[in-house]
VMD Tcl script that builds the backbone (N, CA, C; Angstrom):
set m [mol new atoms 306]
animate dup $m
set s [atomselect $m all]
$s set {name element resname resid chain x y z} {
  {N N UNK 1 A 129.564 181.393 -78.112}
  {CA C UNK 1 A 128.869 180.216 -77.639}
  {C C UNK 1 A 129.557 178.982 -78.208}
  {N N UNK 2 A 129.700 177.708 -77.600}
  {CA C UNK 2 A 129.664 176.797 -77.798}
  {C C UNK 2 A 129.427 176.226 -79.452}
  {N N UNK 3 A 130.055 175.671 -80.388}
  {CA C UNK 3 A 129.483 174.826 -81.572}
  {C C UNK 3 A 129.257 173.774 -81.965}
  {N N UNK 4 A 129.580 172.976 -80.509}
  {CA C UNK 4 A 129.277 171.271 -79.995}
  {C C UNK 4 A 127.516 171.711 -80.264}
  {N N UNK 5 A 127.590 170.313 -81.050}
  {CA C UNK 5 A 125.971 170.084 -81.286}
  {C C UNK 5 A 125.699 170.779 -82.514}
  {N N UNK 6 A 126.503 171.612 -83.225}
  {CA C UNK 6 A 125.801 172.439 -84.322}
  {C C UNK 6 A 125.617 171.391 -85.742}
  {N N UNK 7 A 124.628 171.679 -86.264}
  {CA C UNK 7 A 124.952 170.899 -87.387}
  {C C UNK 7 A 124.568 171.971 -88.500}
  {N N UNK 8 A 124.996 172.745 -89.605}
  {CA C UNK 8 A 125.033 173.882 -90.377}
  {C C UNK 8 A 123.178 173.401 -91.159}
  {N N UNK 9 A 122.388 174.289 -91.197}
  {CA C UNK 9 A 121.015 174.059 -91.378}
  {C C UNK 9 A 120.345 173.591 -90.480}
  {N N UNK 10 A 120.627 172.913 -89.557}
  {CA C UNK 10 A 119.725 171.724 -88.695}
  {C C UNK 10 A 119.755 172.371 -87.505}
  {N N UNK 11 A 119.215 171.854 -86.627}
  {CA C UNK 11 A 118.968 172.457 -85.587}
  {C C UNK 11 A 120.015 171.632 -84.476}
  {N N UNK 12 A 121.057 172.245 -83.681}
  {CA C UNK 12 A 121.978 171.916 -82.581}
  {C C UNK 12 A 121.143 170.669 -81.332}
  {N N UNK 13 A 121.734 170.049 -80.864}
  {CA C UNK 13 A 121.798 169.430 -79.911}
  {C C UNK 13 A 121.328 170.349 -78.338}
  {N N UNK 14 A 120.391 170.276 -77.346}
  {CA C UNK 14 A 120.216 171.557 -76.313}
  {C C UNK 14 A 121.727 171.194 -75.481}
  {N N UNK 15 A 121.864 172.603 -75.410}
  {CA C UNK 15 A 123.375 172.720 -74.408}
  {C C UNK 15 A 122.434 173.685 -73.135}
  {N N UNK 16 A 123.554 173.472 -71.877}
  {CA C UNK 16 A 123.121 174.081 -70.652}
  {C C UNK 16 A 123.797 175.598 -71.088}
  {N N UNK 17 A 122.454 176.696 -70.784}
  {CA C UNK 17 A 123.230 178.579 -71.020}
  {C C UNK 17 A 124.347 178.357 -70.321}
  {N N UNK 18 A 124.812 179.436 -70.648}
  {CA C UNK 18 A 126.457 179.721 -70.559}
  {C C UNK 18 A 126.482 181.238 -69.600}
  {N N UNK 19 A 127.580 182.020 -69.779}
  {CA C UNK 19 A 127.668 183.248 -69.982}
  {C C UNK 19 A 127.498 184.184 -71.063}
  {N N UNK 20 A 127.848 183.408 -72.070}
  {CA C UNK 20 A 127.660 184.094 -73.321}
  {C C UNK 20 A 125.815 184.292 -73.891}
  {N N UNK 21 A 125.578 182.739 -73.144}
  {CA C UNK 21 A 123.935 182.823 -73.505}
  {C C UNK 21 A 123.141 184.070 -72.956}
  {N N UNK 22 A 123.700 184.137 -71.515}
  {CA C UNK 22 A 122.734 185.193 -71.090}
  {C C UNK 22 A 123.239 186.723 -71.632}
  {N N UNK 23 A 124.561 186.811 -71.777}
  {CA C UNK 23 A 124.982 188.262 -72.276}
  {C C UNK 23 A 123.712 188.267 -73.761}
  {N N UNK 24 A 123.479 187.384 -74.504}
  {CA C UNK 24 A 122.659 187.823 -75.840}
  {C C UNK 24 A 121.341 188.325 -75.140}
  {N N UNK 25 A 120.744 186.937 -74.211}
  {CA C UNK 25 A 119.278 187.305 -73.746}
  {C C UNK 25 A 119.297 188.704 -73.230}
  {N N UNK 26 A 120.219 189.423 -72.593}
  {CA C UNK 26 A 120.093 190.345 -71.519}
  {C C UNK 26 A 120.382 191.891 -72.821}
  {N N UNK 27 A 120.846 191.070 -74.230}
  {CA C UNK 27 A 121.104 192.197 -75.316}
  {C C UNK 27 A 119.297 192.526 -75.964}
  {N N UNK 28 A 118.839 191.241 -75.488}
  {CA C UNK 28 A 117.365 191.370 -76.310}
  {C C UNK 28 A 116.769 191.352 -75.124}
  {N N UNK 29 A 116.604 191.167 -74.337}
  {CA C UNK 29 A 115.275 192.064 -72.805}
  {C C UNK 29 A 114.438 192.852 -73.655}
  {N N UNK 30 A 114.792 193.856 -73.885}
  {CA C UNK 30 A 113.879 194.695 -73.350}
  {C C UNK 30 A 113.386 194.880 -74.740}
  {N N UNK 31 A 113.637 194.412 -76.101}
  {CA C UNK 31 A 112.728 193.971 -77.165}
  {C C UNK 31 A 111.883 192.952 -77.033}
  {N N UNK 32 A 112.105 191.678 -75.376}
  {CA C UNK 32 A 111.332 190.873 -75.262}
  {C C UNK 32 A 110.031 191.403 -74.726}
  {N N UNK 33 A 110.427 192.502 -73.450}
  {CA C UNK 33 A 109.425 193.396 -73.106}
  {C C UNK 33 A 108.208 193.962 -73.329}
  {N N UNK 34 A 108.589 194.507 -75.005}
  {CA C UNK 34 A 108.056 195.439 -75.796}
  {C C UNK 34 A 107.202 194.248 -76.657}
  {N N UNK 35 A 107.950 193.381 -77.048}
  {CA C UNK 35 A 107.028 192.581 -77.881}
  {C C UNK 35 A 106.199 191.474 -76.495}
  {N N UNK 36 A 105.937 191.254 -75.528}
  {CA C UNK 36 A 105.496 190.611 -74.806}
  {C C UNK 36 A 104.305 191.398 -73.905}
  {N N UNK 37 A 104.619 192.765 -73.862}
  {CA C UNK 37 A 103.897 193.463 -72.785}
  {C C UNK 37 A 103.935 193.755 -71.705}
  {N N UNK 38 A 105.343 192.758 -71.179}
  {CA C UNK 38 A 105.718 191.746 -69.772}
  {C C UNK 38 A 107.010 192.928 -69.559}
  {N N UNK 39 A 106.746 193.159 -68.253}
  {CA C UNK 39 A 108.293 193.770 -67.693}
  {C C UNK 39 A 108.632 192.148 -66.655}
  {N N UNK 40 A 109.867 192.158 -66.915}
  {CA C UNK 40 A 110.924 190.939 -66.277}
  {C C UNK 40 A 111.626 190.889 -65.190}
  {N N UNK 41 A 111.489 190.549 -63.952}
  {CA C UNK 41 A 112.330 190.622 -63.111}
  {C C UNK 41 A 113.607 189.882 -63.258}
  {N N UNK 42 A 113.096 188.526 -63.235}
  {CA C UNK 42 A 113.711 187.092 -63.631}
  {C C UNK 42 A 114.169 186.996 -64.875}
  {N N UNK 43 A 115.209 186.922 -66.000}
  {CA C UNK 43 A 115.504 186.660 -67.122}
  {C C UNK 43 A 116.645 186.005 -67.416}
  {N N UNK 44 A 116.930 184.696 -66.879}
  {CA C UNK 44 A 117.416 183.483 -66.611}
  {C C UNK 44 A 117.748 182.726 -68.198}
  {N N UNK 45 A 118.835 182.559 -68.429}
  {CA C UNK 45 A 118.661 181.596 -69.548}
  {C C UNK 45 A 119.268 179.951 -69.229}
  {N N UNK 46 A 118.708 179.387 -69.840}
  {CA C UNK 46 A 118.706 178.046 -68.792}
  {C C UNK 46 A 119.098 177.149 -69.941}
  {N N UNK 47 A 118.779 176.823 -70.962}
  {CA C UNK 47 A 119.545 175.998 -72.361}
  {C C UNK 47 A 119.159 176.685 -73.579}
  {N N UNK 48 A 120.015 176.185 -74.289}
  {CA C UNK 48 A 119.567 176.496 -75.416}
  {C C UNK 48 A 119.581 175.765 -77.337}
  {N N UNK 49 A 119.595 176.226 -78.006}
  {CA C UNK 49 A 119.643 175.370 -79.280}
  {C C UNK 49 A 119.811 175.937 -80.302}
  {N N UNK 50 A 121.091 175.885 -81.110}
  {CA C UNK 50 A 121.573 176.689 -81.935}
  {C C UNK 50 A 121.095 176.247 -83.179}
  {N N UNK 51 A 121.590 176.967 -84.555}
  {CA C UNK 51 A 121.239 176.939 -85.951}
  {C C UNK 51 A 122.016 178.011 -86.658}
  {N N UNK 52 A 123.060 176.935 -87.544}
  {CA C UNK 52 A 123.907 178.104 -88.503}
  {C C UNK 52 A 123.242 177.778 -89.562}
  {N N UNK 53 A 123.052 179.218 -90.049}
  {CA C UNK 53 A 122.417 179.134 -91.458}
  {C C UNK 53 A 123.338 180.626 -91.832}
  {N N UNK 54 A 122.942 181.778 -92.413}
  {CA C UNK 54 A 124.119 182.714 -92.956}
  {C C UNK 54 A 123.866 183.783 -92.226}
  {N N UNK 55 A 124.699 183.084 -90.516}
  {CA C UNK 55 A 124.198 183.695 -89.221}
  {C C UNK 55 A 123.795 182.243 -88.421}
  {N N UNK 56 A 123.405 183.053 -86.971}
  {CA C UNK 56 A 123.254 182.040 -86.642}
  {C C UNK 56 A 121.846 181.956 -85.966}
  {N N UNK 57 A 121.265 180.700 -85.748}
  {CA C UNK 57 A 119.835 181.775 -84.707}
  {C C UNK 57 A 119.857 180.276 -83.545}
  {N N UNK 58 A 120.139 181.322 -82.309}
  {CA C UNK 58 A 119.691 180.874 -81.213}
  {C C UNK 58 A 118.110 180.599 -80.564}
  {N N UNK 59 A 117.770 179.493 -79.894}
  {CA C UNK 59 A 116.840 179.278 -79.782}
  {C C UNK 59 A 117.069 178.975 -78.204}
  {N N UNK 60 A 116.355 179.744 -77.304}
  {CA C UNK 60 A 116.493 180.063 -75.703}
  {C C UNK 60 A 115.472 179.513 -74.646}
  {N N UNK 61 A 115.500 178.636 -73.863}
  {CA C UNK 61 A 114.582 179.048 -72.712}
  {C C UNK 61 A 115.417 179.840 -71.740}
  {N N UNK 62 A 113.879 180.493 -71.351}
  {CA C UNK 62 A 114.741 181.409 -70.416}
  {C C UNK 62 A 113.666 181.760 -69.516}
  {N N UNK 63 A 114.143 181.373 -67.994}
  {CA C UNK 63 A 113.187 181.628 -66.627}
  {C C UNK 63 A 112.758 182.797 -66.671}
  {N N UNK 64 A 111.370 183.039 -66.285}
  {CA C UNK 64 A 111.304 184.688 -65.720}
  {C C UNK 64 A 110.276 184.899 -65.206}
  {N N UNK 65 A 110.641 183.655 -64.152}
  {CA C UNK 65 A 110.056 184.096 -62.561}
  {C C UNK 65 A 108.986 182.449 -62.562}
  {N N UNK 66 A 109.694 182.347 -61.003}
  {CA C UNK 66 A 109.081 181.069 -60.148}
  {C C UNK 66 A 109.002 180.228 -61.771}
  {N N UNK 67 A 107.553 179.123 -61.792}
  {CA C UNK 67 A 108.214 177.853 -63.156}
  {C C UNK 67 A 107.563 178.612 -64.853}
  {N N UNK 68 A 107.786 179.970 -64.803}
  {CA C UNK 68 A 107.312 180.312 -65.979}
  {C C UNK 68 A 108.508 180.769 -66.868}
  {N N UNK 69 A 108.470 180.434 -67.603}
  {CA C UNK 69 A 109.455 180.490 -69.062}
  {C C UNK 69 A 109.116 180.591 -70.228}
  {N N UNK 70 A 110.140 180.944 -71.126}
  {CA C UNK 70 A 109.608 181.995 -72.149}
  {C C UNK 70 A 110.577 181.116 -73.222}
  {N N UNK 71 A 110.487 180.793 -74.371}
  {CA C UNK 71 A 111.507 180.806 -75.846}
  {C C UNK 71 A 111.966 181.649 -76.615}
  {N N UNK 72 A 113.005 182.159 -77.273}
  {CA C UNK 72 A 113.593 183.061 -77.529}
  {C C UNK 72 A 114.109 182.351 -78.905}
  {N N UNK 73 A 113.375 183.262 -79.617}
  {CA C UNK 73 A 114.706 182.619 -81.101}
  {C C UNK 73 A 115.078 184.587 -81.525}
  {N N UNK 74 A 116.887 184.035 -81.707}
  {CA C UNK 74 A 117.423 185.540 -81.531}
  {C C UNK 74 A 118.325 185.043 -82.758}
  {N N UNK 75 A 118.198 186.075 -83.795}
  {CA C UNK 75 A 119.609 186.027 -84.903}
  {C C UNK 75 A 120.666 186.272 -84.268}
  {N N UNK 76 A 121.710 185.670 -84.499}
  {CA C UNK 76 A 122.922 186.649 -84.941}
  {C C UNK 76 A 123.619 186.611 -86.134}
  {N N UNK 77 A 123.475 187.909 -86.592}
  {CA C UNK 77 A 124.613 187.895 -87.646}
  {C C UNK 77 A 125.644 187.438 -88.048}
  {N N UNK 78 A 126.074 187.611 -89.107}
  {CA C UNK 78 A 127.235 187.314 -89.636}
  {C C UNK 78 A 128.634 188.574 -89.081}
  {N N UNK 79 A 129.600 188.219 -88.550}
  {CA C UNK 79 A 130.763 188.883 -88.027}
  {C C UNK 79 A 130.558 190.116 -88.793}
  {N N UNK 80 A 130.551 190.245 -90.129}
  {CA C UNK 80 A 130.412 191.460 -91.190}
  {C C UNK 80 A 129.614 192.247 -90.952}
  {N N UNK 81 A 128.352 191.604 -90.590}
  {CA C UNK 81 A 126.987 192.781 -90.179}
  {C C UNK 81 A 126.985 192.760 -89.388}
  {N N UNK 82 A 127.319 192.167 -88.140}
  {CA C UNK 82 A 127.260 192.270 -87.055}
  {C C UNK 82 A 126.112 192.135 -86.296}
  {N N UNK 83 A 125.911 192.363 -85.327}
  {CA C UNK 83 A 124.484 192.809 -84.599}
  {C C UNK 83 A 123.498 191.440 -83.913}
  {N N UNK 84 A 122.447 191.859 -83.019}
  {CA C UNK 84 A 121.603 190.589 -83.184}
  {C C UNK 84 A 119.753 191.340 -83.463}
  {N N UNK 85 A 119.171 190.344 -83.690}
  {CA C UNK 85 A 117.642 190.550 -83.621}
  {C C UNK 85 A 116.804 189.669 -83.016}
  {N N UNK 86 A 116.296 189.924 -82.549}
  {CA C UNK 86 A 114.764 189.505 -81.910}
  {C C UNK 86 A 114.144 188.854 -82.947}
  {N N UNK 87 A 113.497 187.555 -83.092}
  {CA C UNK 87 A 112.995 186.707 -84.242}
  {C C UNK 87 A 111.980 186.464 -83.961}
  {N N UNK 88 A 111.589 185.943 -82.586}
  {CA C UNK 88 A 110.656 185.584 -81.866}
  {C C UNK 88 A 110.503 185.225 -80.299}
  {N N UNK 89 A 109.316 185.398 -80.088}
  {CA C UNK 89 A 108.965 184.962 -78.385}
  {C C UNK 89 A 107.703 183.553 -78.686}
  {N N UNK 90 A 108.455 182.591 -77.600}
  {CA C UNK 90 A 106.999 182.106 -77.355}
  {C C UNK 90 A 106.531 181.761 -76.051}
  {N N UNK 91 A 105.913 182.352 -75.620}
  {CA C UNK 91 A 105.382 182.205 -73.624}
  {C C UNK 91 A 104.291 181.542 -73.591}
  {N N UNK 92 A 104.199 181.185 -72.071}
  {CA C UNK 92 A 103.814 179.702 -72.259}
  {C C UNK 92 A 104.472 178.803 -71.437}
  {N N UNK 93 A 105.732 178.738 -71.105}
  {CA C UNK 93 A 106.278 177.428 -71.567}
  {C C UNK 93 A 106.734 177.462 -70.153}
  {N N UNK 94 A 107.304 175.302 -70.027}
  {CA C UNK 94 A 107.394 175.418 -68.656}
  {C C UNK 94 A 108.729 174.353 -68.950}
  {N N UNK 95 A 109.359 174.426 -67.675}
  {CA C UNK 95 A 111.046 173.761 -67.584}
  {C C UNK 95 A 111.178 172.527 -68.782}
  {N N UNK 96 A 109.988 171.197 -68.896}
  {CA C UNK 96 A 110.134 170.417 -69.601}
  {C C UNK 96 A 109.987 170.682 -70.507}
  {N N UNK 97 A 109.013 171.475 -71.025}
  {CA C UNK 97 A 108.969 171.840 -72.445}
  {C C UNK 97 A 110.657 172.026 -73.858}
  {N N UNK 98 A 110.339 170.874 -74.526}
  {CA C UNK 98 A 111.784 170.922 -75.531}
  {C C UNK 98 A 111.660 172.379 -76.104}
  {N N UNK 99 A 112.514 172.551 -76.666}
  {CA C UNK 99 A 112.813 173.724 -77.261}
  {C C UNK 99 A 112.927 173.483 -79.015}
  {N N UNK 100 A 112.160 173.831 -79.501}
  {CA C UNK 100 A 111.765 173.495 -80.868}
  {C C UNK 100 A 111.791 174.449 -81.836}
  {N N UNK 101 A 112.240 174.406 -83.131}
  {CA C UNK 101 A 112.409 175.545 -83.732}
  {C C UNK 101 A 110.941 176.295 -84.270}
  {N N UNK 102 A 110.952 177.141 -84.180}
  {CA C UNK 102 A 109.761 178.420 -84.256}
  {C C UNK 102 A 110.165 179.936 -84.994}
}
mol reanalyze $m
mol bondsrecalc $m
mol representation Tube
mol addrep $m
């Protein structure tokens, strides 16, 4: 992803998803699933808002279906450990809604 906008602790500047954005969302689906209750047709990532801390954590909207949208805060690791996690969901949310850390 992108590191325009990052500021190390603070929370990034919102950038428009990418490819890379949705390859993470589409790595965490189906932990969004499980922790939501919600099966997804739609799982759209539409901006987002980064945060390096030791790792990094993405913070997502992401469509899923007609004007309902969801927030996504997803770790990623450090290159060494690798991997990502599921941090949080928050649903609810609609296109204007900022994306705020949670």
């Amino acid at each position: 992803m992108d590191s325009k906008g990052i500021i190390p602790g603070g929370l990034g500047d919102p950038t428009m998803a990418n490819e890379e954005t949705q390859k993470l969302c589409d790595k965490v689906k189906q932990d969004v699933q499980v922790k939501t209750a919600r099966s997804y047709v739609n799982f759209e990532a539409i901006t987002y808002r980064s945060q390096v801390v030791a790792g990094t954590n993405y913070f997502i909207k992401v469509n899923v279906g007609g004007s309902d949208y969801i927030h996504l805060r997803v770790f990623e690791k450090l290159p060494c450990n690798g991997g990502y996690i599921l941090s949080g969901v928050q649903e609810g949310k609609t296109l204007d809604d900022p994306i705020k850390y949670f």
